[in-house]
N, C-alpha and C positions, 0 to 999 in steps of 0.2 A: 816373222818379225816385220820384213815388207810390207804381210798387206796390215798389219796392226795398224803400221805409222800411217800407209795410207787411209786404212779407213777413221784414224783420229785425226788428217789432217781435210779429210773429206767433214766431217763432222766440226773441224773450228771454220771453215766455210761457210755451211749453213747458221752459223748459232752467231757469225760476225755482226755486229752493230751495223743498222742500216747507213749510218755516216759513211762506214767502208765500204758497203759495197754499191755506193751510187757510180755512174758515169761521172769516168776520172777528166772529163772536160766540164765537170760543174762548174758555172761561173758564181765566181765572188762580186756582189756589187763592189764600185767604187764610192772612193767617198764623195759629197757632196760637194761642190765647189765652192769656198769659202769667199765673202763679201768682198774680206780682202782681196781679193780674186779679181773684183769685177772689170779692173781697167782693161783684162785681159779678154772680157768678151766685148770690149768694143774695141781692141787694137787697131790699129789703120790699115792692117794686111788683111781683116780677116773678110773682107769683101771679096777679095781678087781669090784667097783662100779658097773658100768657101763656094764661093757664085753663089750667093741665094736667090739671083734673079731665077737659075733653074731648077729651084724647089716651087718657087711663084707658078711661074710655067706652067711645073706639072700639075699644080691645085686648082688652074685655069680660075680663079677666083673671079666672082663678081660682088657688081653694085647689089646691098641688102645681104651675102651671106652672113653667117654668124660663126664666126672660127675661137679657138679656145688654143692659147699658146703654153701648152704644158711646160713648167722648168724654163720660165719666159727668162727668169735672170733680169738683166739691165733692160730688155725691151728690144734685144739687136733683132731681134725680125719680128719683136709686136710691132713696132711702128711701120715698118715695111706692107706687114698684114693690114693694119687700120688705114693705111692709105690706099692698100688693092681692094678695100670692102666698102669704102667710103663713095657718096656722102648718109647712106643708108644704112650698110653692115657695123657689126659690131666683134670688137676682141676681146676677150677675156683672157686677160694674163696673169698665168697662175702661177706659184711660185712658195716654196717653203718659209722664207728667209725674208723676214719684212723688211730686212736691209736693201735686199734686192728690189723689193716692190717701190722702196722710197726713191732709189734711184731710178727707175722706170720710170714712177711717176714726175719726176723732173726730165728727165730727155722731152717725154710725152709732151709736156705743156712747153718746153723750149720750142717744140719743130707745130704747136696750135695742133695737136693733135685730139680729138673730141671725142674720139667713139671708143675708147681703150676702158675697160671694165678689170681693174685692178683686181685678183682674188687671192687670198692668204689661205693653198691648202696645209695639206698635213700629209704626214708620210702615208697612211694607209687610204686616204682620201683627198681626190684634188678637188672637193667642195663646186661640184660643177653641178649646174641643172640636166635635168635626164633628157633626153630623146629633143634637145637644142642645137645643136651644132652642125653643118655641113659641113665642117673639116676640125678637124684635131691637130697639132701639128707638133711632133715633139723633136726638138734637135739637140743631140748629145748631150739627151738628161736620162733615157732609158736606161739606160748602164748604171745608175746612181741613185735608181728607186730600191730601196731597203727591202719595201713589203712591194714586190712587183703583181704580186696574184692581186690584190684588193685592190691597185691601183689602174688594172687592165679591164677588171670588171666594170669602176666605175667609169673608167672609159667607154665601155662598150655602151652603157647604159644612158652615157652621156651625145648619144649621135642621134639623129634625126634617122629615121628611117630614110634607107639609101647615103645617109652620110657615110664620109670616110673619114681615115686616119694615114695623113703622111711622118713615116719616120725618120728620121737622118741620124745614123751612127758611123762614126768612123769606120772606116776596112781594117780589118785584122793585120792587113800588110802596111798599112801608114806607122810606119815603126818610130817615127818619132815620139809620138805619141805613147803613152804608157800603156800597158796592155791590158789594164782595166777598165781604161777609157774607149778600147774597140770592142766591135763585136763581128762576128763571119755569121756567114748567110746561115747559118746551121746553128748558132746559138739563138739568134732573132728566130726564127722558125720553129724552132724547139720550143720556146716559150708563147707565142703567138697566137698560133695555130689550136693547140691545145685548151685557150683561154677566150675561145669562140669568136675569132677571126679568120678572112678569107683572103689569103695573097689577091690581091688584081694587077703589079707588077713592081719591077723593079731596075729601078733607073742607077748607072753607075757613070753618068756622062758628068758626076762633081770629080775636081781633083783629088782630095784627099777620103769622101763621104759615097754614102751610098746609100739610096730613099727606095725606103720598102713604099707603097700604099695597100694598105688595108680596108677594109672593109666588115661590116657585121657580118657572121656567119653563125651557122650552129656548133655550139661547145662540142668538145668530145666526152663523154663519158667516160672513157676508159683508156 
């Protein structure tokens, strides 16, 4: 009778629905940040929060690059961006939510900003030119891509030879933060890696974030 049951419950193992048997740290995206939302990505804390002077930094950015601000939102670091690229470089700020784009586009022309290239993608595509960009730059929108395989592709496809990709997600341990909204070194890596990208490092000198940079490399097959 023993080994019956075991060999009948070795056997509902095998025949389990692939849902069951993935890695029980699958993540769930979160959901999209809503419009209503937006006062909160330009709060008065989130400078001192955040530092994005030390994402700046690490993108070492100059006069004439051409940067692409995936999940740009209200514009809290396109304008930052079009003024480290300016008077030659140009941003492309992309964004699901023409809500969000309308408000961009007003901070933008408040602060005389000229080199901001507004763009309305879609969940499976951020509508960006291919092999354009020397930097990509996505801050706590990775978490919140629906279709993240087709959107990492066109990323990759979206870079200039030798261009990179700076990421910015929350740390797993910023517990205020809802746990949708983080990601650990090992979820970013898990997805990345595999979607034909090459770590070149990773900076943890933000208070609450932590910036992968990326770069093209070869898919893995397998």
């Amino acid at each position: 009778m023993v080994a019956r049951i075991t060999l009948l419950l070795a056997l509902m193992a095998c025949s389990a629905p692939p849902s069951l048997q993935t890695d029980e740290r699958a993540r769930v995206p979160a959901q999209v940040i809503a419009p209503s939302s937006a006062a909160w990505l330009e709060r008065a804390t989130r400078e001192e929060e955040e530092r994005p002077e030390i994402v700046l930094a690490a993108m070492k950015l100059k006069n004439g690059d051409v940067v692409a601000d995936v999940g740009a939102g209200t514009g809290f670091y396109t304008r930052r961006l079009a003024r480290a690229v300016a008077p030659n470089g140009m941003v492309y700020a992309n964004d699901i939510q023409p809500e969000m784009l309308a408000i961009l586009r007003e901070k933008a022309a408040a602060e005389k900003l000229t080199n901001i290239i507004p763009i309305l993608g879609a969940e499976r595509d951020p509508k960006l030119p291919e092999r354009a960009f020397d930097w990509i730059l996505l801050v706590d929108v990775y978490h919140e891509f629906q279709e993240p395989a087709p959107m990492l592709a066109a990323i990759r496809r979206a870079l200039k030879p030798g261009g990179r990709v700076a990421l910015v997600e929350y740390r797993e341990t910023t517990t205020h933060i809802r746990r949708e909204h983080r990601m650990s070194k090992d979820e970013v890596l898990r997805e990345w890696l595999p979607a034909g990208f090459r770590l070149v490092e990773i900076i943890e000198e933000m208070p609450m974030q932590r910036m992968y940079v990326f770069e093209a490399g070869r898919r893995r097959t397998s």
